[in-house]
N, C-alpha and C positions, 0 to 999 in steps of 0.2 A: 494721255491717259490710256488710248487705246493702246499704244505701242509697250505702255507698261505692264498691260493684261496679259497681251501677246508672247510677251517677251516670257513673263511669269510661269503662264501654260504650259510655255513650251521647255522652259527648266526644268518644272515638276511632272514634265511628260519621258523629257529622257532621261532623268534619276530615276523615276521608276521603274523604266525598261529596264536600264544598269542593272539593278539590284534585284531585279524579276517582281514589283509589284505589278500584278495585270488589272486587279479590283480597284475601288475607291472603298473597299468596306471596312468600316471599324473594326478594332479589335473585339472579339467578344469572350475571353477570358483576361484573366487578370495576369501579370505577369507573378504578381506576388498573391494568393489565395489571400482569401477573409479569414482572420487567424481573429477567436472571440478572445485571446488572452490578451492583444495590443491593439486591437480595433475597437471602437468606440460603433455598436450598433443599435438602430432602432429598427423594427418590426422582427419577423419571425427567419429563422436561421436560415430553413428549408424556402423562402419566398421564391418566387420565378424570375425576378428583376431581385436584382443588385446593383445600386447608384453609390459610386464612390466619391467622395467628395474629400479633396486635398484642401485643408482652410488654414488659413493666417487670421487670428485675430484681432489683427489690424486693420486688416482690408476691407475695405469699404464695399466691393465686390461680392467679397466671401460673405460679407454678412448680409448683402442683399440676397445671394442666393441660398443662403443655408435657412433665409424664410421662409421657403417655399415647402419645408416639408409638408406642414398640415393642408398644404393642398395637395399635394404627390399624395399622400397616404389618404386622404378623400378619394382621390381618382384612384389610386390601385389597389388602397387596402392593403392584405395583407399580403399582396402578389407581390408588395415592395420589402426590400429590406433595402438601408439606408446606411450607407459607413462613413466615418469619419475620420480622414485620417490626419496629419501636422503637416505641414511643408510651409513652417514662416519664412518671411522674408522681406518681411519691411523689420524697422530698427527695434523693434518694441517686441516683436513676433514670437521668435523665441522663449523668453519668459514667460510671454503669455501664455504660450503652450506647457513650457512644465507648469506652470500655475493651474491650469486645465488638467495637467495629468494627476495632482494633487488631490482637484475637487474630485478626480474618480475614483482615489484609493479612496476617499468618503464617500461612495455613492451620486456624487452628485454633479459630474461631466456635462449633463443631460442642463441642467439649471444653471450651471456656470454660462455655457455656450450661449445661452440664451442672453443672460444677462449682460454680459460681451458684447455682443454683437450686437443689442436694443441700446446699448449704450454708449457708441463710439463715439456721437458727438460729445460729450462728456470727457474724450481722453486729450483735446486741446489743451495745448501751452498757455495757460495763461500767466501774466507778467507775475513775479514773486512767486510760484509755482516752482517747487524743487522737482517733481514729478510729471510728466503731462502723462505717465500711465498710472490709474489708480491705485490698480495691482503691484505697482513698483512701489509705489507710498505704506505700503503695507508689507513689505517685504517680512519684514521680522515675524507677522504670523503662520510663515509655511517652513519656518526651521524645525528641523524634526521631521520634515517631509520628503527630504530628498530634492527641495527648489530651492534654487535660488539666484539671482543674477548670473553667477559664474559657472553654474553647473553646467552639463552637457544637455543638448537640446533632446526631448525623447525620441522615440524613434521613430525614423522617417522611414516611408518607403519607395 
C-alpha cells in the first residue's frame, strides 16, 4: 500500500514537471463559458460562484448530488449560480437527457430533473417489464419534440 502511494506521487510529480504544472490549483474558468441558450441554470447570471455540474440521469451519484442544491443555495444565496449540463453514460442516459431537453422547450427542465433523480429506484427491471426506464414506456409522447430513442444525444460540453 505504501509503495503504491509512493510510486503514484511520484508519477504525478514528474508529469507535471514534463508538462510545466508547478501548482496543485483548480482550474477557475471554464473551458467552455456558461452560454444561458444551452445551459440549464439556477440562480442569478452575474453570482460570484459558478458550480457546474455534468449529470446522467441514470446515476445514482448524479442524483445524490444534484440534491444538494437547496443547501448550496441556503449557504451562498444568491453568490451561487448553478449549471447544469448532459454527459450520460450509463445505457439509459442518453434519452433521458433529450427527454430533459424536451421538458425545457416547455419550461419545465427544473421539475423534470427533480422528478428523475427522486425517482430512480422506480427505473428497476422488473420481470415482464418491456421498459425498466419509464421515460422509454412513454416514448410516443415526445414526438413532435425532436426526442426520441434514435435521435442525437444534445449537446454536450
Amino acid at each position: 500500500m505504501v509503495l503504491a502511494t509512493v510510486l503514484g506521487w511520484s508519477i504525478f510529480k514528474v508529469a507535471a514537471r514534463r508538462w510545466g504544472e508547478e501548482t496543485a490549483d483548480l482550474p477557475m474558468t471554464l473551458d467552455s463559458p456558461v452560454d444561458p441558450e444551452v445551459d440549464h441554470i439556477r440562480g442569478p447570471e452575474d453570482a460570484r460562484l459558478t458550480l457546474v455540474e455534468f449529470v446522467d440521469f441514470e446515476c445514482p451519484y448524479c442524483a445524490h448530488a444534484t440534491g444538494s442544491w437547496e443547501d448550496l443555495h441556503g449557504r451562498f444565496g444568491d453568490d451561487l449560480r448553478y449549471v447544469v449540463r448532459h454527459l450520460p453514460h450509463h445505457p439509459h442516459g442518453p434519452f433521458a437527457a433529450r427527454a430533459a431537453e424536451a421538458a425545457a422547450k416547455q419550461e419545465m427542465f427544473w421539475p423534470w430533473l427533480d422528478f428523475v433523480f427522486t425517482r430512480q429506484h422506480a427505473r428497476r427491471v422488473r420481470p415482464g417489464h418491456r421498459h425498466p426506464d419509464p421515460c422509454c414506456s412513454h416514448a410516443h409522447r415526445y414526438q413532435g419534440m425532436g426526442v426520441s430513442p434514435g435521435s442525437p444525444s444534445p449537446r454536450r460540453r
